[in-house]
C-alpha angles and dihedrals in degrees: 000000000000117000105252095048090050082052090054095052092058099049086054095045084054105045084053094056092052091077094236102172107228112210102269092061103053129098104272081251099072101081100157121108115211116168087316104318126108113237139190132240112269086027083143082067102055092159103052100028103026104050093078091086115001082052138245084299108041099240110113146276139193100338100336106101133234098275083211089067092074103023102026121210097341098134 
């Protein structure tokens, strides 16, 4: 296998164990589109409208993801 597809695999392997939700995997509330991942409503507000569900820290909790696994350490 050449290099840069090799590359390629991996960055797909790990943009699949981030836990991004794609569109078809996120509570019917979240409407919002954003680079393939379904957001809510106020999702420029994570700490006063996301931790609801992806926790006080954003980081996840039951099945809401770690918002860092997508955005890193944005906030």
């Amino acid at each position: 296998m050449n290099r840069r597809i090799m590359i390629l695999a991996m960055g797909l392997i790990l943009a699949l164990a981030t836990g991004c939700k794609e569109d078809s995997e996120a509570p019917s509330d979240h409407t919002i589109s954003k680079n393939g991942s379904m957001h809510k409503p106020g999702l420029y507000d994570p700490e006063n409208e996301c931790t609801g569900c992806h926790g006080a820290s954003l980081r996840g909790g039951g099945e809401a993801p770690s918002c860092y696994s997508c955005h890193s350490q944005k906030w």
